[in-house]
N, C-alpha and C positions, 0 to 999 in steps of 0.2 A: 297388596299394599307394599308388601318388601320390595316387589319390584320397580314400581312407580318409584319408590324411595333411591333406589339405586339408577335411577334413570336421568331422576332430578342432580344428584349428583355429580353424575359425569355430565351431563350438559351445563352445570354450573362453575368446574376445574374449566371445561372446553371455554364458556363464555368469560375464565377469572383469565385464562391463555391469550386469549385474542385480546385482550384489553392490554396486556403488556407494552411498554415503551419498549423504542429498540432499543435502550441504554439498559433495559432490563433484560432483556434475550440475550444481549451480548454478554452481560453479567452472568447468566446460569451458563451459559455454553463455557466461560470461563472456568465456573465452577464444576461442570459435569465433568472436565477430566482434570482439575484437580485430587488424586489418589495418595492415602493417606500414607504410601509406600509401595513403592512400584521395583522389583526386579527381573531382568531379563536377559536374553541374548540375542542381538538383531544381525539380518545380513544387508548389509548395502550392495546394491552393484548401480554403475558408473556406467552408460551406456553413448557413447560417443555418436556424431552424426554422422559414421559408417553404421552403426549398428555394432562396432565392438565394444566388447562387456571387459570391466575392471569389479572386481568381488572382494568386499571387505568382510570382518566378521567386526562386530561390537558388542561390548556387555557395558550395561547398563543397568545403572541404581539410582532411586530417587525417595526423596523425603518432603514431607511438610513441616513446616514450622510457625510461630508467628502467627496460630489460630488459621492456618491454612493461606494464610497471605505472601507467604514464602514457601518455594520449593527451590529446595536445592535438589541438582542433577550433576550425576557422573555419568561420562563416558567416556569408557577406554575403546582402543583396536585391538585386536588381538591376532588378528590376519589379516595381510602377507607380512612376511617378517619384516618388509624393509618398512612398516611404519606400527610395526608392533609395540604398543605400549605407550605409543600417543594418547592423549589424553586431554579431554574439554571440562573443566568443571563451571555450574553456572548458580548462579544463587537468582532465580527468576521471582523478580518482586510484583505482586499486582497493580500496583501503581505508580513506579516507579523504572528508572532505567535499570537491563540489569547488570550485573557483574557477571564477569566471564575470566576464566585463568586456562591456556592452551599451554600444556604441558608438550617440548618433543625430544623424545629420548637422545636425535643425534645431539643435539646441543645442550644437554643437561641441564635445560634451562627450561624455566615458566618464567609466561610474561601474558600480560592483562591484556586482554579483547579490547580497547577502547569503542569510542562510540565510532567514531568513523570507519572502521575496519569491519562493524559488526553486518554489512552489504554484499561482503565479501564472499565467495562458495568456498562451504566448508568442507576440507580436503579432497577437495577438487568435483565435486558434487554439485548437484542445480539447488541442491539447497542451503541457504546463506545460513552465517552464524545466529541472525537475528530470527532465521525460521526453525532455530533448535529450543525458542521457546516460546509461551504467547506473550505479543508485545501489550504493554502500559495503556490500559485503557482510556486514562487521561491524555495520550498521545494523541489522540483522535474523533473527529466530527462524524457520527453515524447515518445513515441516513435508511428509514426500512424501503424497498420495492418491494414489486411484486411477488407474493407467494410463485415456486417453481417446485414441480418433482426433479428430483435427482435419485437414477435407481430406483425409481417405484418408490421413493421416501420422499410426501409433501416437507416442503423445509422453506422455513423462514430465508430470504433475500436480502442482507447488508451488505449497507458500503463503505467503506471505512475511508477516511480522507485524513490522510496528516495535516494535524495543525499549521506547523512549521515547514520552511521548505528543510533545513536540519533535522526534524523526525522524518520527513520523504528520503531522505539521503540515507538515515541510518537504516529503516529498513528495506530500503532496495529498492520501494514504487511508490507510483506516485497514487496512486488507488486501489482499491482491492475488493472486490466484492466475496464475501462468504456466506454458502450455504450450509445452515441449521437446520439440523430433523426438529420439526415442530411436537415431537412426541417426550426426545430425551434430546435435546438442543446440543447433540453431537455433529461436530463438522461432517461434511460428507464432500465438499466441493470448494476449492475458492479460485479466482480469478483472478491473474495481478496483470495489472498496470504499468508503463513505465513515466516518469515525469512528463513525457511529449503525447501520453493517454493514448500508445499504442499498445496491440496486447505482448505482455510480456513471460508469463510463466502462465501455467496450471497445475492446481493440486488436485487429484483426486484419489478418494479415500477406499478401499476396494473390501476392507473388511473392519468390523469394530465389535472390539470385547469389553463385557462389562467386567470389570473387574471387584470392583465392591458392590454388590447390588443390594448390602445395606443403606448403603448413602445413594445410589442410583449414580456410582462413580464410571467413568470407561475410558479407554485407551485404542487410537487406531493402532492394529496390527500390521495392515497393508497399505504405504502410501507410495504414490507415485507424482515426484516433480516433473513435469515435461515444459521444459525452454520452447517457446513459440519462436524465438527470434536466432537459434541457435541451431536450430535441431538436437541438441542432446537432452536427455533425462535422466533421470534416476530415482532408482528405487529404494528403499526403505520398509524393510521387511520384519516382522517380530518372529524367530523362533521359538522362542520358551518368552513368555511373559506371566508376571506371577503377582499378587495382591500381596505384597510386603511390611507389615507398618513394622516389623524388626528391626529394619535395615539401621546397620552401624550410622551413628553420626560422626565415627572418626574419616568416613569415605570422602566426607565433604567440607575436605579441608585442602591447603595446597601442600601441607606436607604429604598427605597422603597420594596424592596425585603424581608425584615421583617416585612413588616405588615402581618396582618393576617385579 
């Protein structure tokens, strides 16, 4: 009887799963790597269409606020010297556009990411400002296809379409398809477009930690940008990544963003 009992339940989560809308899949995958405090230390390397390698180091601290609606994020450089202590801070709103402040030490100065700039590769990477966080879900028309494995993981098939041709501009394409693990609605894959719907970038996801596995929170460890239209890539690597909800809220400020 226990078992039957336990039988009927997981085919009834699986049948509560499948009925989902796609405004609702995209809503948990949003929520799955929302982490109630995230700290760490990443490596970037910068891989050109020779195959030569440029190697950063970053640390990185992030917060929730706003009942999980707001995350603010730091990221400093810390290596090579000549752009040590750069600095991006982002206040990333769930439905709304977000705030961004680039701090750079030659110029002693911060100044605001606008929306138009946010298409741009950040410091000198395949990935743009606006892919340092997830964009405004209200920015965009969903659409589900067809279920596809990625890595042996079945994962939900959306497509994201900017409302506007001005959300198309700010985030860099003009379509995007993203694949969800249908298990914990963590990205594994997406595909971008450019406005003339040729292909333009690929993301894919090489390793993912849970991080809070009270809340069923997680974070990718290993991402890779590769330019279709470029040949260059880049990677995005976590080496120390940590389940933080401590983290100072003085880090997420832009005073704090100029120290050194």
């Amino acid at each position: 009887m226990k078992y039957v009992l336990i039988v009927l339940v997981l085919l009834g989560a699986a049948f509560a799963q499948a009925d989902l809308s796609t405004e609702e899949i995209v809503e948990r995958a949003q929520t799955a790597i929302r982490v109630e405090g995230v700290r760490g230390v990443q490596t970037m390397i910068i891989i050109d269409d020779q195959g030569r390698e440029r190697v950063r180091k970053i640390a990185q601290v992030t917060k929730l606020y706003d009942n999980g609606n707001t995350e603010k994020r730091l990221i400093r450089f810390m290596e090579p010297a000549d752009i040590k202590g750069t600095a991006l801070l982002t206040f990333d709103y769930k439905n709304a556009s977000d705030d961004m402040w680039l701090y750079m030490p030659a110029l002693r100065k911060t100044r605001r990411i606008v929306s138009t700039e946010k298409a741009k590769n950040f410091m000198g990477s395949e990935f743009t400002y606006a892919d340092m966080t997830p964009p405004a879900l209200t920015d965009f028309t969903f659409n589900k296809l067809d279920d596809q494995m990625v890595n042996g993981v079945n994962c939900y098939q959306i497509e994201w379409i900017p409302k506007t041709d001005e959300i198309a501009d700010e985030n860099g394409f003009g379509r995007r398809i993203t694949f969800f693990g249908k298990e914990d609605f963590v990205i594994r894959k997406a595909i971008y477009f450019d406005i003339y719907d040729d292909l333009l970038k690929e993301l894919i996801i090489h390793e993912i930690k849970e991080l809070d596995p009270e809340n069923d929170r997680y974070r990718a460890m290993h991402m890779e940008m590769i330019n279709k239209q470029n040949g260059r890539r880049s990677v995005l690597k976590s080496e120390t990544l940590e389940f933080a909800p401590d983290v100072k809220d003085e880090y997420f400020t832009t005073r704090y963003l100029e120290r050194q």
